[in-house]
C-alpha positions as CSV (number, residue, x, y, z in Angstrom):
1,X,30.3,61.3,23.8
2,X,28.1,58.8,25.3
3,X,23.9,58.6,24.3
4,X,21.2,56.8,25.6
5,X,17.9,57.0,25.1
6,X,15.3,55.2,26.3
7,X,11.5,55.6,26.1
8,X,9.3,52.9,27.3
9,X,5.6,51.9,27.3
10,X,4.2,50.3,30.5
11,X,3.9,46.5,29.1
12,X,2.9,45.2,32.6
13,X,-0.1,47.8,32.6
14,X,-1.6,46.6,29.4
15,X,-4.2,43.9,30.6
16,X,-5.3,46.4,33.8
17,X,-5.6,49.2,31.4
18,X,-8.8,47.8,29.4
19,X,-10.6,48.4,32.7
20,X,-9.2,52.1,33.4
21,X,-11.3,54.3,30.3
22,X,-9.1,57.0,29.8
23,X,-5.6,56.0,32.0
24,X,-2.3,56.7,30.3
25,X,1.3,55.8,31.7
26,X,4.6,57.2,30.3
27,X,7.9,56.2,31.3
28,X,11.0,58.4,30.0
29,X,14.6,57.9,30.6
30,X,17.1,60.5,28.5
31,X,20.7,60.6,29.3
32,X,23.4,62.5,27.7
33,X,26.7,64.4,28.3
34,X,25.5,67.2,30.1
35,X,21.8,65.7,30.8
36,X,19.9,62.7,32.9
37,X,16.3,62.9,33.2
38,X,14.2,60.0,34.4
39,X,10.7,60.5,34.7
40,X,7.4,58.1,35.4
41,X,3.8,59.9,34.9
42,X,0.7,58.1,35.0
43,X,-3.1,59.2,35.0
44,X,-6.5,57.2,35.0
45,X,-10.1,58.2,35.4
46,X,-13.2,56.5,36.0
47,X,-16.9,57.6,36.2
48,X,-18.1,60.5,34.3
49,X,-18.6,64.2,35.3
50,X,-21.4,63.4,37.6
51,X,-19.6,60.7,39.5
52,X,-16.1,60.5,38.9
53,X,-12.4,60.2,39.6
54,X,-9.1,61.5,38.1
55,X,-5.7,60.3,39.7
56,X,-2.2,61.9,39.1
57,X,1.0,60.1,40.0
58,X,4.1,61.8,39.2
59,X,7.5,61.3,39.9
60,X,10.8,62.2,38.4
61,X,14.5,62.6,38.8
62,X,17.2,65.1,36.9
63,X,20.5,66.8,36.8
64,X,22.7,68.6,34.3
65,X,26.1,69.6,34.5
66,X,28.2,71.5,31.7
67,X,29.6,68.4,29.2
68,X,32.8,67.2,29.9
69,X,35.2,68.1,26.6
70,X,33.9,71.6,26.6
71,X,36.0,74.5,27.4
72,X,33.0,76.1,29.7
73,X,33.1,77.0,33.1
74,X,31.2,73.8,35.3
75,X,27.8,74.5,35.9
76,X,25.9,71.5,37.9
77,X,22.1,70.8,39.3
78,X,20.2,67.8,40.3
79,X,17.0,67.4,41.3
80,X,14.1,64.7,42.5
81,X,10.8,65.4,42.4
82,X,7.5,63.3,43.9
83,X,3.7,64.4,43.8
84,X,0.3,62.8,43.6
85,X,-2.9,64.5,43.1
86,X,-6.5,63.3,42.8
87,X,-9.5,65.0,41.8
88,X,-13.1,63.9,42.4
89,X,-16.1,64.8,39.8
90,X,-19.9,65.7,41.3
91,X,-22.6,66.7,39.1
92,X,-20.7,68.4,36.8
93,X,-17.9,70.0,39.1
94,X,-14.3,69.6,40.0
95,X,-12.7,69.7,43.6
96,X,-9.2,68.7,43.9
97,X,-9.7,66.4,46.8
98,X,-6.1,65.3,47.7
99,X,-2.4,67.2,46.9
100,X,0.6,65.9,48.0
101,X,4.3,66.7,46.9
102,X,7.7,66.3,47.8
103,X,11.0,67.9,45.9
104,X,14.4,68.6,46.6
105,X,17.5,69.8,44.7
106,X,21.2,71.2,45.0
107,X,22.7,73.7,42.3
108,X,26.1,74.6,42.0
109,X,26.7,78.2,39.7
110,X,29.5,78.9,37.3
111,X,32.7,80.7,38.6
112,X,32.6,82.3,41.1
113,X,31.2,79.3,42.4
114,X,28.2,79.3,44.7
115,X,25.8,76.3,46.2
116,X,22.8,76.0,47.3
117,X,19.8,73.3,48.3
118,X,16.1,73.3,48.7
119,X,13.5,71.3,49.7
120,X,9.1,71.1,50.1
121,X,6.8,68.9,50.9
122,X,3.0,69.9,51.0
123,X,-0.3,67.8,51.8
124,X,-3.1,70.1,50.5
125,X,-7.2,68.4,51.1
126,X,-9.7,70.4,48.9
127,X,-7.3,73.0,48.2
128,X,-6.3,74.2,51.8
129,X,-3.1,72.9,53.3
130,X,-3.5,70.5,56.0
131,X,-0.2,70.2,57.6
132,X,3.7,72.2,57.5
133,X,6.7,70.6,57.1
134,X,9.2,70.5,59.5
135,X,12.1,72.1,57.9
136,X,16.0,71.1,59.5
137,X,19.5,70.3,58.7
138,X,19.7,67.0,59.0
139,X,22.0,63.9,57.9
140,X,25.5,66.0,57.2
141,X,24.4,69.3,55.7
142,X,21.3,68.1,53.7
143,X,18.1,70.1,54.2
144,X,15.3,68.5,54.7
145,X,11.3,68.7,54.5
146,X,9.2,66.7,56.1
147,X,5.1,66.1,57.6
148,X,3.0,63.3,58.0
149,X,-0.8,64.0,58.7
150,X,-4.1,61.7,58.3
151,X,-7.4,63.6,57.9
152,X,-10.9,62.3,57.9
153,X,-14.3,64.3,57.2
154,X,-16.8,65.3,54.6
155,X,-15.3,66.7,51.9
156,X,-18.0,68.6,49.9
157,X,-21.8,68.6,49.2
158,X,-23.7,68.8,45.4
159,X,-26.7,68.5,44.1
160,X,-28.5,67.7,40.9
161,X,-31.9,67.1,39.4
162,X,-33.0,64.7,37.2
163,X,-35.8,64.2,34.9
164,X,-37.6,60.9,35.3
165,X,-40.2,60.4,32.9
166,X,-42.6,63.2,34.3
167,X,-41.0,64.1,37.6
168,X,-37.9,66.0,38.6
169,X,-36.3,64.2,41.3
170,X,-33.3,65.9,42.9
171,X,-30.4,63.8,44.3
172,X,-28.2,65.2,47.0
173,X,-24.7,63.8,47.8
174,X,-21.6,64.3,50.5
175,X,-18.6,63.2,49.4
176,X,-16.3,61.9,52.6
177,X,-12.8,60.4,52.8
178,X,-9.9,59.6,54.7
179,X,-6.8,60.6,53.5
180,X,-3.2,60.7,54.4
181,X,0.3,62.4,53.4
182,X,4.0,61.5,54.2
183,X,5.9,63.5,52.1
184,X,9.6,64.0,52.8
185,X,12.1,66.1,50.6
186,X,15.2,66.2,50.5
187,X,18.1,69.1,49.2
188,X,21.8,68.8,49.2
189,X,24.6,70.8,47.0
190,X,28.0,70.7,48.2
191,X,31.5,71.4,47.3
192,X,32.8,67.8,46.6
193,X,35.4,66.9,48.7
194,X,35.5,70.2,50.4
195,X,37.1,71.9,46.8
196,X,35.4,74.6,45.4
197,X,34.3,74.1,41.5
198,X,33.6,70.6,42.7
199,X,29.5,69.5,42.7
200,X,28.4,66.6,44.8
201,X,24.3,66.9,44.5
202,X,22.2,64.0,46.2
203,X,18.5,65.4,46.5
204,X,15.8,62.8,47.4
205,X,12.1,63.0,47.2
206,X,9.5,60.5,48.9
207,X,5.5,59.8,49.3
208,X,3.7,57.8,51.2
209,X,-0.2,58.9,50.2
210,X,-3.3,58.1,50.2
211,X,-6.9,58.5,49.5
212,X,-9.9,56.3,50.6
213,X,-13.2,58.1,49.5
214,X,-16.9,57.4,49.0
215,X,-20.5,59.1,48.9
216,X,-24.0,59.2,51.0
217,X,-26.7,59.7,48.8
218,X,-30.4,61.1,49.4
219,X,-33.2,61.8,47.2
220,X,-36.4,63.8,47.3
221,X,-39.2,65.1,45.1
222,X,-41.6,68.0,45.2
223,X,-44.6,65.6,43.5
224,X,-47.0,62.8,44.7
225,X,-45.4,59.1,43.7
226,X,-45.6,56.4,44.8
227,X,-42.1,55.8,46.0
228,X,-38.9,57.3,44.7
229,X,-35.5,56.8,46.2
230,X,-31.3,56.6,45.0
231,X,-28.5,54.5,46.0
232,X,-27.5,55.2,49.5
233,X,-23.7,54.7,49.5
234,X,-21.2,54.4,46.6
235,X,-17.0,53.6,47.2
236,X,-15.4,56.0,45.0
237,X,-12.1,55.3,45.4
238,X,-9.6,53.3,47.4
239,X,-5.8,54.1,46.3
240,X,-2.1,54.5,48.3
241,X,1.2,55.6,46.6
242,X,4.5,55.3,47.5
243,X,6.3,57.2,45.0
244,X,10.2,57.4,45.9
245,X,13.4,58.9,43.6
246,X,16.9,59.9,44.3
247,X,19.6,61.3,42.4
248,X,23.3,61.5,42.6
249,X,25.5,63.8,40.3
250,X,29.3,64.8,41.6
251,X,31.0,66.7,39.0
252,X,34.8,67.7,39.0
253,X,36.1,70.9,36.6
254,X,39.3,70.3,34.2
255,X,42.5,70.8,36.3
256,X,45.4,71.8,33.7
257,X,45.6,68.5,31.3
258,X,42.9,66.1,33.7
259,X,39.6,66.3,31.8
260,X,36.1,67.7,33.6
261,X,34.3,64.5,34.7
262,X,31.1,63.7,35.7
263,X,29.6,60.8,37.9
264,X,26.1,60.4,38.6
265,X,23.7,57.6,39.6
266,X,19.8,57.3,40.4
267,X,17.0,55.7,42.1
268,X,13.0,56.0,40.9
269,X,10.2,53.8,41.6
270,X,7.0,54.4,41.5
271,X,4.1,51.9,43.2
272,X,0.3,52.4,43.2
273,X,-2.2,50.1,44.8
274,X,-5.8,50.9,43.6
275,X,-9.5,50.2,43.9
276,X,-11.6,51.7,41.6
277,X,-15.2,52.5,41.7
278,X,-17.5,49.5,41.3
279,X,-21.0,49.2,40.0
280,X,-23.6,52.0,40.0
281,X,-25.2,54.7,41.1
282,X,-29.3,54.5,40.1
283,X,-32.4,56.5,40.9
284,X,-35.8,55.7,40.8
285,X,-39.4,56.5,41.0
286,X,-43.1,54.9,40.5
287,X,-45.0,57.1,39.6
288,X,-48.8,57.3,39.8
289,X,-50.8,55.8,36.5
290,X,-47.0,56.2,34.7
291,X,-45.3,53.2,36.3
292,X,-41.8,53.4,37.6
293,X,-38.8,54.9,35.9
294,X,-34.6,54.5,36.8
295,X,-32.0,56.2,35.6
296,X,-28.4,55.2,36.0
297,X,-26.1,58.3,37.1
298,X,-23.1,56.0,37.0
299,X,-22.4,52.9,36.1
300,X,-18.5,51.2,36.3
301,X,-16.6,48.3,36.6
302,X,-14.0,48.3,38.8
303,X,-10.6,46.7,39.6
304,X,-8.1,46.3,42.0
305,X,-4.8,46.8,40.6
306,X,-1.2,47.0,42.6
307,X,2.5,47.2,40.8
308,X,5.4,49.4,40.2
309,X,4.6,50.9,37.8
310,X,8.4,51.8,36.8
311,X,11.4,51.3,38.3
312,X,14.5,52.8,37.0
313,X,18.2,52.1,38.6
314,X,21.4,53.5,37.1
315,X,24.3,54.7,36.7
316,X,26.7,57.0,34.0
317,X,29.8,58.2,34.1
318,X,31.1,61.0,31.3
């Protein structure tokens, strides 16, 4: 029996990840006789819960197969899987401002033996789905998702009043954005080599995403002052993903003496360009015989930061 396992930290984020508060990045590789599983997750935030951001990247391959050696009917699957999410934070409330995922897979039961594939791809913008995918047969029996759709508008409105020194002073904000989606999935499960109890699996999963966002700001109060007002414009957020992963298992069941035998390789990579938030949010008042008060609803230092975050390219045989 063959093992590996391999379970890395993301050295190459370290220096960017001082700036991120809150950002994590996990990169898992597992592979065993009967098991592959390759998978890249990574989250960051910035802000706080009255002007903020959490990202999502995730993106994985897998297959299993019965182990080779055993005396069990072959059982096979693979699958790749790609999604991004990212969720925007105003005044103490949650909208899920972009969705995008792609998956496909191919599954081959035991005896008698059956195959099948599947495949999705969304692009979802404050929870309602902005495009379909084009579903077809496409490049020799695989099935295939696939959209590509750009959207740009205002995105949601909040509100919220703070105290400054005597006077309430409410601030009113539209979040807007333009964002995009190419997602493509791909399924495929076939007999190999036209024999049946023979797996060839080669799903596929790709992204191209991406979410440019930002907020118009207004202020007003219900007493006399002097002057009042709150930063007019703020850049939340400027990211694109191309998250991409591919995996290849052909299995082949014992024949008399010849063992079971399994074959598989795979393709994952996972890139992020991203512009944070950067500097602040204030609002501010003068105020009659008190003098003039500020209060900071935000305050960040941001980055731009662009890698892979992972890249994992392989192959096992069993």
């Amino acid at each position: 029996m063959k093992t590996r396992v391999h379970r890395t930290a993301i050295g190459v984020l370290t220096a960017a990840a001082a700036a991120f508060i809150g950002s994590t990045a996990s990169a898992d590789s597992i592979l065993v006789n009967g098991t592959h599983s390759s998978i890249e997750d990574y989250e960051d935030s910035e802000g706080n819960g009255d002007i903020g951001n959490y990202h999502i990247l995730f993106n994985r391959t897998y297959s299993s197969w019965t182990p080779t050696g055993t005396p069990y009917d072959q059982r096979s699957h693979a699958l790749a899987e790609s999604d991004f999410f990212d969720y925007v934070y105003l005044f103490g409330y949650e909208h899920e401002v972009i969705s995008a995922t792609s998956f496909g897979d191919g599954d081959m039961t035991t005896a008698p033996y059956t195959y099948t594939r599947n495949a999705s791809a969304s692009f979802s913008v404050n929870g309602d789905a902005i495009a379909t995918p084009t579903y077809s047969w496409c490049q020799s029996n695989t099935y295939c998702a696939d959209l590509n759709k750009s959207i740009s508008k205002t995105l949601f409105h909040g509100n919220q009043t703070f105290w400054l020194g005597p006077v309430p002073l409410t601030v009113e904000a539209d979040v807007y954005g333009s964002l995009n989606a190419s997602a493509s999935g791909r399924g495929y499960g076939q007999p190999f080599i036209g024999r049946s109890g023979y797996f060839m699996g080669n799903p596929a999963s790709s992204l191209s995403a991406g979410a440019y966002l930002g907020a118009s700001m207004t202020a007003h109060v219900d007493y006399a002052v002097v002057d009042f007002g709150v930063t007019a414009n703020f850049g939340l957020l400027g990211v694109s993903v191309t998250p991409h992963a591919n995996e290849l298992l052909i299995t082949r069941p014992r024949n008399g003496s010849t063992p079971a035998k399994a074959d598989l390789s795979w393709n994952l990579g996972t890139p992020i360009d991203i512009t944070t938030m950067n500097g602040s949010v204030v609002a501010w008042a003068d105020v009659w015989l008190a003098g003039r008060y500020d209060y900071t609803i935000v305050q960040w230092n941001g980055v731009h930061w662009g890698y892979d975050i992972w890249s994992d390219v392989n192959q096992a045989s069993f």
